[in-house]
N, C-alpha and C positions, 0 to 999 in steps of 0.2 A: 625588344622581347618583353614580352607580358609575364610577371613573376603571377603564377596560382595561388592563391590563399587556400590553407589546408580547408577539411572537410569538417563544419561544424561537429559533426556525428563522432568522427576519428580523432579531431580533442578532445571530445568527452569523454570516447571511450576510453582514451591513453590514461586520462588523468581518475577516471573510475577505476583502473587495472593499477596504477600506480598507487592509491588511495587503498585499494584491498591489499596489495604487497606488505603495504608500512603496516595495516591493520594485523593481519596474522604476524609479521615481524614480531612488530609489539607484544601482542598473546603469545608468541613461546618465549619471550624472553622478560614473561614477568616471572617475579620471584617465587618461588612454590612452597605454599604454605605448610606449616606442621597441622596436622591435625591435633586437636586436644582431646584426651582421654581423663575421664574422671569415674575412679574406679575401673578401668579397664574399658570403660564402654564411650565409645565416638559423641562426644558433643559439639554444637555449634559453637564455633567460636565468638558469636556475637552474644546471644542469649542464655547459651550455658543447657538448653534444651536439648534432648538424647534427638539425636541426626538417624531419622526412621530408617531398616533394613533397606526398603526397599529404593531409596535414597543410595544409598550405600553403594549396594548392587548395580545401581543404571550408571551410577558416577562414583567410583570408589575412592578419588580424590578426594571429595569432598571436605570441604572443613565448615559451613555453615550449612543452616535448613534451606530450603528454597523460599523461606519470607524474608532470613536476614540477607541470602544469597542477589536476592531482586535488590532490595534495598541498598546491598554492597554494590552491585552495578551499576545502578542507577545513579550514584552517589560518584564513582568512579566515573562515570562514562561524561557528566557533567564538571568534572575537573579537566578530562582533555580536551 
């Protein structure tokens, strides 16, 4: 009997569906940061710069602006 070699396609899919699993994994279970406030008002945590309303508002999480935010990813994404 002739053993089938799986489907080039059906490996890659497996292992692209197993590869986005670990990925969202990972993001819920990074550690969740404090926001910093000075004077009561949201600052970035890298630059110390007021974290605009509407900033705020789309992502209320937030604890950097969207230049230190990119730059924290980018910096991140290249350690894993």
């Amino acid at each position: 009997m002739t053993e089938r070699l799986p489907d080039p396609s059906d490996v890659a899919s497996a292992v692209e569906e197993k590869q986005r699993e670990l990925s969202i994994q990972a993001h819920l279970n990074r550690p969740i940061e404090t926001p910093l406030k000075i004077d009561g008002v949201r600052v970035c945590k890298s630059c110390e710069e007021i974290i605009p309303h509407e900033r705020l508002q789309a992502l209320p999480l937030s604890v950097r602006c969207v230049y230190c935010q990119n730059d924290f990813d980018n910096l991140n994404m290249h350690k894993a």
